[in-house]
N, C-alpha and C positions, 0 to 999 in steps of 0.2 A: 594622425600626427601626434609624436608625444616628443617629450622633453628631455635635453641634455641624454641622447641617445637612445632611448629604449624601441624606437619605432621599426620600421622595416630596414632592412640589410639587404637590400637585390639590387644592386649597383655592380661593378664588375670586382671580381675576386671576395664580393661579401661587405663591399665597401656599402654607404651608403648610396643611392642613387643619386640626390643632389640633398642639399645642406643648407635652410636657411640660417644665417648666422647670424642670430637676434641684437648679441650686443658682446661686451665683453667686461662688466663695469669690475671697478676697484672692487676688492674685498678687505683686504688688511695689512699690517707691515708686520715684519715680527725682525727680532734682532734690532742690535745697536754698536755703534763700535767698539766697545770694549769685549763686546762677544763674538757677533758676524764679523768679527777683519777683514777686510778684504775679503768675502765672500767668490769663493771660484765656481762652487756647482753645491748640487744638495741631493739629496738621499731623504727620499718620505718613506720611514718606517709604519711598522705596523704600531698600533693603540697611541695613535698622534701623536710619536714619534719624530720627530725630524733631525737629519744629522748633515751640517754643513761644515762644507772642507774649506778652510781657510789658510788663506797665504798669512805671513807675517808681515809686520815692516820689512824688515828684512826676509835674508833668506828663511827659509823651513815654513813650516804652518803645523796644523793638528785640524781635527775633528771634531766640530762641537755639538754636544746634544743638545737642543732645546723641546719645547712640545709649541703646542697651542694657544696654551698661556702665556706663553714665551719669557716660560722660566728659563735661569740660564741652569741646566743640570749637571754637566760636568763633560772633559774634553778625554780626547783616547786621539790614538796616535804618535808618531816621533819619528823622527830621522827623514823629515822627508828636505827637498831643496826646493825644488819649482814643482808642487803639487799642482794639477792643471783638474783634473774629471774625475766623477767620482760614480759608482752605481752599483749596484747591491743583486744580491741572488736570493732564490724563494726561502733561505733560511734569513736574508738580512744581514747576511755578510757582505762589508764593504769594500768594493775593489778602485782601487785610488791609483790614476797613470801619475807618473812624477818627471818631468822632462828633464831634471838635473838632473836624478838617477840614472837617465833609460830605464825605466823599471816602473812595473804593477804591483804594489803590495796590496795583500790583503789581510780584513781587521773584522772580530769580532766582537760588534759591540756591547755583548752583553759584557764581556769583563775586560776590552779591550786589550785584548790579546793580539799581536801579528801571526796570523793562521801560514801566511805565505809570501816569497816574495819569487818574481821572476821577469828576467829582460837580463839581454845581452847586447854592450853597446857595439851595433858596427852595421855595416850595411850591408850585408850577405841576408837571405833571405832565413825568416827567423827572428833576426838582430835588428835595434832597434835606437834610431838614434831620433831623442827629444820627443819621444812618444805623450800625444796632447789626448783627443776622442777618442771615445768608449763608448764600447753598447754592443748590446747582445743583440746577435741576430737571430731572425727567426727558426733555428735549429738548434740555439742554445750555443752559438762558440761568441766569442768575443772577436769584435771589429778595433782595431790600434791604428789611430792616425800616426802613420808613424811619419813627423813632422818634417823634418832635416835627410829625410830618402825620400820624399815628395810623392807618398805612396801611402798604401791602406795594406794592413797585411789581416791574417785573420787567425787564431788560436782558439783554443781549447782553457776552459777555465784553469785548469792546471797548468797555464803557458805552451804548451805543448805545440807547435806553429801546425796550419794544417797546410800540406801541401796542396800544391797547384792555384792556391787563391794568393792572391795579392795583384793590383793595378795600379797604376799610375807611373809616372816617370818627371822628370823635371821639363816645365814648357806651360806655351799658352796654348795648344788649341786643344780641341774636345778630349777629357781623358787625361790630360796631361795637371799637373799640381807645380806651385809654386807656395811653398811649406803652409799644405794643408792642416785645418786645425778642429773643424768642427764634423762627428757622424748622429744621422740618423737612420733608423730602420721605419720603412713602412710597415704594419703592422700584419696587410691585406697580404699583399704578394712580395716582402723581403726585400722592396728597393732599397737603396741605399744613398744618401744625401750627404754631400761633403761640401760644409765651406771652401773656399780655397783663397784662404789668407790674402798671399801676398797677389792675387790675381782679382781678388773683390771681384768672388762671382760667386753662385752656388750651382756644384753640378749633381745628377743625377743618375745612378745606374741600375745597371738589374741587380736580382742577388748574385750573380756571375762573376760581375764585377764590368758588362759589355756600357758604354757609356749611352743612356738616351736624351739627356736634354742639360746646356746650360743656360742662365740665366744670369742677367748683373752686370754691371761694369762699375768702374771709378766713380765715385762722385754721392752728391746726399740728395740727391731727387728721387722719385719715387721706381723704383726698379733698382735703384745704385747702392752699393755698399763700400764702408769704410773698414776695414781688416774685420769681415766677418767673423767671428769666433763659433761657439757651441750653435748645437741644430738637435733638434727633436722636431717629433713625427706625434700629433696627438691619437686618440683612440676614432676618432675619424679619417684618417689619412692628414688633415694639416699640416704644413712643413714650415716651423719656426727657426728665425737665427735671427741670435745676438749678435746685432751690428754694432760694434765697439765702438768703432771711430768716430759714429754717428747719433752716440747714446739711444741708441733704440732697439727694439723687435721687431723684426718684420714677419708677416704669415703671408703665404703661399697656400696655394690646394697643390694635388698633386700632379697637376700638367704644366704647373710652373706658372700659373698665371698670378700676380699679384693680387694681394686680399687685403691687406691693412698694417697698422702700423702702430707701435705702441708704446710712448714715450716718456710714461711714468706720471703716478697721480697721487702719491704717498704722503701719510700722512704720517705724526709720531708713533713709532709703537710704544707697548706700553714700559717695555725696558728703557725706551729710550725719555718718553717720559717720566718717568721717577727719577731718573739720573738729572734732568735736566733742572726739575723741582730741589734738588738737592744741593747746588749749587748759585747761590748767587749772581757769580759771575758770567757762568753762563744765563743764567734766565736773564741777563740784562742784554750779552750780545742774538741771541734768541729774537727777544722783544725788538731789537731796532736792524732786524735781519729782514733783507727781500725774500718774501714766503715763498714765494712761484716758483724760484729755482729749487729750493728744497723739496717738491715734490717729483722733479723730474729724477729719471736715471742718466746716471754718470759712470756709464764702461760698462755695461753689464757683459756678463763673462758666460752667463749660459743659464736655460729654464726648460724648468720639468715641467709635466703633468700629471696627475694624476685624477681619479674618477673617485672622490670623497661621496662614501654611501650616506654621511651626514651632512657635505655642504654641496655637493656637486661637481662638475668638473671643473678644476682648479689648475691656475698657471703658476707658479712659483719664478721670480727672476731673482736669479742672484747678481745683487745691483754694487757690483765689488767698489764703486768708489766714493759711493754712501754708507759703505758697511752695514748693510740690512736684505733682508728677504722682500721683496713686494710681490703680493698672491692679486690674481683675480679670477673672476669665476666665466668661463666659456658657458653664455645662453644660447642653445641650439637647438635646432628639430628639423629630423631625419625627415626624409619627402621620400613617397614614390611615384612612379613615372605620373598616376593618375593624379599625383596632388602637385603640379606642375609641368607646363605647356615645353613641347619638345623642346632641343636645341634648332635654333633657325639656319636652314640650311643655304639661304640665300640674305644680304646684307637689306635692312628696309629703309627704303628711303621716306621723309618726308618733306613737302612742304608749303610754304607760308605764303 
């Protein structure tokens, strides 16, 4: 048995077999509102890096670099309307969906360059109206929620549309979207996981696009979502979504059974501290503020993960109505079948 991954992989398609999930505690905050704005998604570069796409008050937003220190280092980007997801390729180039535009631009951050831009607004297969989720699949093309066609289409980094893929249509039952907003890719075998907004559900398909399982209804109990948003898949198979409505995260495994829930535990970062110390008048409504609620999340909009070789595996939420990032760190260890008692094939009773 080892930790935060490294143990046996003989589970099906290389997954792990089963997964004790030790804990999940806080690790740190980084950003503040005068930097993270409205935070919508984020981009962990390399040499602790971090680049968070930000809405504005208004319309537009930009790209902010910070690190780990959570200096605020300088912004790159322009012209966008409603910036929604953001995610990067092996050179760290950023590709950013914009649903004002219909359109995916792409940016280089080393000197924030626009490398690319591509979407065409309409509903013909291609075209793309209020494109929200992003994420590469497991072949290297891009996945496009493409939001207001109540559909998933799928491209080539260079926009390039690939024929014969794309699912979904407007409707409630299996398969069907009502203006979907959140994808993820499983890592193992290429499923593919979509919020489905206006249906507060999360559904689940092959890489084909053939539908196998939904999950979700209305409401804030446990299984229930409020306008789910963003979904990622961790390096275990994990299926997370930013339930909006509902300020929280919820984790799934990937047969869709319910795992947990995560409602924010934040604490000041340290940008946000110094600001706070600088101001008077804020340290006084600070001081006679109810603390509880400031550690909670309010709208998160969507969370990464990534497998930090220096802190471990890490959750990232961009916690868009606090204007900050909240990280924590996933404690886990891989099982194989001999370090855990089969599935029970028959229900056990007891009793008293």
């Amino acid at each position: 048995m080892s930790e935060n991954g490294n143990g046996s992989m003989n589970g099906t398609n290389g997954r792990p077999y089963a997964l004790l999930r030790a804990g999940f505690p806080y690790y740190t905050t980084l950003g503040m509102r005068r930097v993270t704005t409205y935070p919508m998604d984020l981009v962990i570069g390399d040499e602790d890096r971090l680049y968070v796409l930000n809405r504005s008050d208004g319309q537009g937003g930009q790209i902010r670099r910070i690190n780990w220190d959570d200096d605020d280092l300088d912004i790159f980007g322009s012209g966008f309307v409603w910036p929604v997801q953001m995610i990067r390729d092996a050179d760290e180039n950023c590709y950013v969906s914009d649903e004002g535009n219909h359109t995916i631009t792409v940016w280089r951050p080393s000197d924030g360059e626009k490398l690319d831009t591509w979407g065409a607004h309409g509903s013909e297969p291609g075209q793309l109206n209020r494109p929200s989720g992003i994420a590469w699949d497991n072949d290297g093309d891009m996945l496009v929620v493409d939001t207001m066609n109540h559909r998933v289409q799928k491209f080539t980094a260079s926009g390039e549309h690939v024929s014969g893929f794309g699912f979904g249509e407007f409707g409630t039952g299996d398969g069907q979207f009502n203006m979907p907003w959140g994808v993820g890719v499983d890592p193992f075998d290429g499923s593919i996981y979509v919020s489905d907004w206006r249906n507060d559900r999360l559904q689940k398909f092959d890489s084909d696009g053939n539908h196998i399982w939904t999950v979700g209804s209305s409401g804030d109990d446990i299984g229930q979502f409020n306008r789910p948003a963003g979904v990622t898949v961790d390096r275990h198979g994990d299926v997370y979504v930013a339930d909006r409505g509902n300020h929280r995260v919820v984790q799934y495994d990937f047969t869709g059974r319910y795992v947990d829930r995560f409602i924010g535990d934040s604490v000041l970062s340290k940008s946000g501290r110094i600001y706070i110390l600088s101001s008077t008048t804020v340290l006084r409504n600070r001081e006679s503020a109810e603390l509880e609620v400031t550690r909670r999340l309010r709208g998160p909009a969507m969370l990464r993960f990534h497998n930090d070789p220096k802190r471990g595996d890490l959750m990232y939420v961009a916690d868009f109505g606090c204007h900050r990032v909240q990280v924590y760190r996933k404690e886990s260890y891989e099982l194989t079948p001999e370090q855990i008692a089969p599935i029970p094939t028959a229900p056990t009773l007891y009793t008293v």
